[in-house]
Residue frames relative to the residue before (quaternion, step in Angstrom):
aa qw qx qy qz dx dy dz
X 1.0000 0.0000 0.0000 0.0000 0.00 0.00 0.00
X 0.1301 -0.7333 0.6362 0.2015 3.67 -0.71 0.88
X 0.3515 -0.7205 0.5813 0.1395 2.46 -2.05 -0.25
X 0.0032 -0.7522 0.6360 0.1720 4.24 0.34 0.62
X 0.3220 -0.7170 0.6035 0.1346 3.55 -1.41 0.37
X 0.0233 0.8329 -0.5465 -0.0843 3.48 -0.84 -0.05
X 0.1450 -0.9099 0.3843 0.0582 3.86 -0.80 0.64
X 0.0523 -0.8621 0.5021 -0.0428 3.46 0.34 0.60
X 0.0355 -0.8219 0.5166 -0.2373 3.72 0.16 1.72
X 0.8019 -0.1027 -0.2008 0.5533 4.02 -1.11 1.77
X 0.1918 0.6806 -0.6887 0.1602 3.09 0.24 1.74
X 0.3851 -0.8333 0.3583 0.1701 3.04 -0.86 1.12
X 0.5382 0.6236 -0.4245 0.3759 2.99 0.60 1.50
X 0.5810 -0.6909 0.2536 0.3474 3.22 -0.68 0.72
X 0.3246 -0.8314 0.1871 0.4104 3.42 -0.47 1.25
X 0.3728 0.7086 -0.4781 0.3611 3.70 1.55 -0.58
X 0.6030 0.3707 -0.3557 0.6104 4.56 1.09 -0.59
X 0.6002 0.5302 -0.3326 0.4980 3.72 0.38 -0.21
X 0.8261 0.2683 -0.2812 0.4080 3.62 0.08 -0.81
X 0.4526 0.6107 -0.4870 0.4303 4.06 1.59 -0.50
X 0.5979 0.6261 -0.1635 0.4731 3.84 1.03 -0.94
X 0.8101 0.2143 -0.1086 0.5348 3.51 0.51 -1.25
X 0.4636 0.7014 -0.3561 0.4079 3.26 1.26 0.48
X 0.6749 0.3401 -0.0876 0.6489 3.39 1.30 -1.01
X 0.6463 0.5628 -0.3608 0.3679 3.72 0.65 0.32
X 0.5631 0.6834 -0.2786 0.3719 3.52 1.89 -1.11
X 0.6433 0.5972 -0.1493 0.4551 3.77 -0.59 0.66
X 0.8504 0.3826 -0.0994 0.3472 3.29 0.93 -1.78
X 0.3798 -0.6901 0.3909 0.4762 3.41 -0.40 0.53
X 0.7349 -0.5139 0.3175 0.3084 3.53 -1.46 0.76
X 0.6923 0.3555 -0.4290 0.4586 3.79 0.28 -0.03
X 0.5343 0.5993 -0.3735 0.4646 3.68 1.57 -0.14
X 0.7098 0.5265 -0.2018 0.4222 3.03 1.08 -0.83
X 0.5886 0.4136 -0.3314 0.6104 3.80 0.88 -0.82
X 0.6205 0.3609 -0.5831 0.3805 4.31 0.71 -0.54
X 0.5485 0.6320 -0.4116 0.3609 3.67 0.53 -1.03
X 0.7265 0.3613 -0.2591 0.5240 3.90 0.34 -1.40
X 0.5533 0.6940 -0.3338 0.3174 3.66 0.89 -0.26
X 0.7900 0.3094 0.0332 0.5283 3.08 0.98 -1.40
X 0.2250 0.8417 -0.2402 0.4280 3.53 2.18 0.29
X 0.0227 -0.8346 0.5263 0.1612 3.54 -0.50 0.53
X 0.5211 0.6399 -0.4707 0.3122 3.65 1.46 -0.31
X 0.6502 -0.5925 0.3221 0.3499 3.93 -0.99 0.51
X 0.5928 0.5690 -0.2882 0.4917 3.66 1.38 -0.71
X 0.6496 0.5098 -0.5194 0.2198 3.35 1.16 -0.64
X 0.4505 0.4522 -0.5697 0.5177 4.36 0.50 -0.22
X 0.7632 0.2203 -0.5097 0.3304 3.50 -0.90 -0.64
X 0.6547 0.3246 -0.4445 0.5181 4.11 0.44 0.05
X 0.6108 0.3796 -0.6147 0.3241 3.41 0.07 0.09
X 0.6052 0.4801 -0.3818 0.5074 3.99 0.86 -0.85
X 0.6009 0.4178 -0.5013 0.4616 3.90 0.26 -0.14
X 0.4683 0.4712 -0.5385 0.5183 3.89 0.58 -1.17
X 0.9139 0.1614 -0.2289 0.2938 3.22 -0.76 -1.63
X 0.5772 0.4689 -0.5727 0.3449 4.01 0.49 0.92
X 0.5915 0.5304 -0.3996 0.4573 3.47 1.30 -0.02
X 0.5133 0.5814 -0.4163 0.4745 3.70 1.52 -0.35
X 0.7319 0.5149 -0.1945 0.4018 3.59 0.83 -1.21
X 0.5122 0.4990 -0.3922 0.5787 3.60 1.88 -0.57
X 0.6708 0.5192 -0.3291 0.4149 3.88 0.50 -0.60
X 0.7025 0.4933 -0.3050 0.4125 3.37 0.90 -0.97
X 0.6176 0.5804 -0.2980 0.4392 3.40 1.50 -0.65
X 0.5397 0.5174 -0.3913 0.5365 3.62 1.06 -0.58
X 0.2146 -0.6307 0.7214 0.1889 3.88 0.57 -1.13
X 0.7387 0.4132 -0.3577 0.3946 3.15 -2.22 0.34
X 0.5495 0.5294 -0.2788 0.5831 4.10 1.44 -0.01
X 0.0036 -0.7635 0.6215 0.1755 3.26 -1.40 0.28
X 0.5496 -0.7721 0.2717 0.1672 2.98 -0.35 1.66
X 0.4315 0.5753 -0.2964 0.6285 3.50 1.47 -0.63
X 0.8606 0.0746 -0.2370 0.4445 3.99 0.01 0.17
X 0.6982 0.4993 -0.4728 0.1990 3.27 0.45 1.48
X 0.5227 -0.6764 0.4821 0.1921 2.93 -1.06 2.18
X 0.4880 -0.4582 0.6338 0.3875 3.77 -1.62 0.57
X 0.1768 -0.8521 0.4836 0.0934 3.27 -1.05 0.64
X 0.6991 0.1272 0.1011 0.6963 3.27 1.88 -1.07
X 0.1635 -0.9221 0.3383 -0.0928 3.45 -0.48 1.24
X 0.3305 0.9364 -0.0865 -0.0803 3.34 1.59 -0.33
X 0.0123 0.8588 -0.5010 -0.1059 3.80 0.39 -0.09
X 0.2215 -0.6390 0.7329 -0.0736 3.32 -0.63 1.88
X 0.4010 -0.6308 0.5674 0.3455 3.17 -1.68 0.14
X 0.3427 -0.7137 0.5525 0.2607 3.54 -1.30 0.13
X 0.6281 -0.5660 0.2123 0.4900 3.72 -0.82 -0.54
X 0.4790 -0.7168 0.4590 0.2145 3.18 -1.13 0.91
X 0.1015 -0.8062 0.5187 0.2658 3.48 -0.81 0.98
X 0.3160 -0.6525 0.6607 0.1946 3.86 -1.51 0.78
X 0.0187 -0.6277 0.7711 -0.1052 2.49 -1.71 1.73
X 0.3230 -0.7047 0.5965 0.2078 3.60 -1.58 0.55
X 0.2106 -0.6735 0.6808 0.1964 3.44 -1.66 0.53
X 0.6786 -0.5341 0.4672 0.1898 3.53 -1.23 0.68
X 0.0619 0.8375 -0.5256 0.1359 3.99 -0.14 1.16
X 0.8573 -0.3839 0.1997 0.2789 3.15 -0.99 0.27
X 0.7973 0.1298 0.1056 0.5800 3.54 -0.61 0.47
X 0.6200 -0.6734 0.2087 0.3443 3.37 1.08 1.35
X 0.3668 0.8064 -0.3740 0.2742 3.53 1.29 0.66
X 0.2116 -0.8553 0.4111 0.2339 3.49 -0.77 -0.22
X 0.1927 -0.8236 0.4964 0.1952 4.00 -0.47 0.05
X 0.3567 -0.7584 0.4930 0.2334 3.54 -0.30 0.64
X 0.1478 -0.7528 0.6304 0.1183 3.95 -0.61 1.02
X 0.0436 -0.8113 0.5712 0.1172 3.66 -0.96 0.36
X 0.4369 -0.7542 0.4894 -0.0290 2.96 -1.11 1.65
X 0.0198 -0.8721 0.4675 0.1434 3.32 0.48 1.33
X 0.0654 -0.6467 0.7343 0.1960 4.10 -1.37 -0.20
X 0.1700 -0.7981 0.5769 0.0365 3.16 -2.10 0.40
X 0.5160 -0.7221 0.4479 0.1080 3.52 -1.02 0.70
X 0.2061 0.8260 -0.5231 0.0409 3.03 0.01 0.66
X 0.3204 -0.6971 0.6366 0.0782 3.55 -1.40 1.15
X 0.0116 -0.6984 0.7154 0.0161 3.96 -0.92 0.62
X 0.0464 -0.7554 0.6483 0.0831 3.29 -1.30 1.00
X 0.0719 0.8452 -0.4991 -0.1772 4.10 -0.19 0.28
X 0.5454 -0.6641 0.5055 0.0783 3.26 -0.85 1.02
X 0.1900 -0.7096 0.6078 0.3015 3.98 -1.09 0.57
């Protein structure tokens, strides 16, 4: 059984919107998966469909796979760093806004 990996690192999106998505994708076999992220309305769902289909293209390079039987196998969404920015408040104050990003790790399986 191989494995082709794929990584997709400071996606600027939060990952807690990332994982509601990559939650319902683990399991499926890959042409299920890109219809599902197709027809998606959450914002993360293009940047996983193009990971699916750069792990499809890491497999196809190895050769010796048939692309038609591979199930997502591993799905992950780590967080990444978070950038801090401030908005302007009252009475010369400040509030602190965090800019989350995320990691994500795809593994697909033959």
């Amino acid at each position: 059984m191989a494995q082709f990996t794929a990584h997709l690192r400071y996606l600027r999106v939060a990952p807690r919107k990332v994982r509601l998505v990559a939650d319902t994708l683990r399991g499926q076999k890959v042409q299920e998966a890109l219809d599902r992220l197709l027809f998606s309305k959450a914002s993360s769902s293009k940047d996983l469909a193009k990971l699916i289909r750069s792990a499809v293209a890491n497999a196809d390079k190895k050769g010796g796979v048939d692309i038609d039987r591979l199930i997502v196998r591993t799905l992950y969404v780590n967080e990444g760093p978070i950038l801090r920015r401030s908005l302007a408040r009252a009475r010369g104050s400040a509030s602190r806004i965090n800019k989350k990003t995320s990691h994500i790790t795809l593994v697909l399986e033959d």
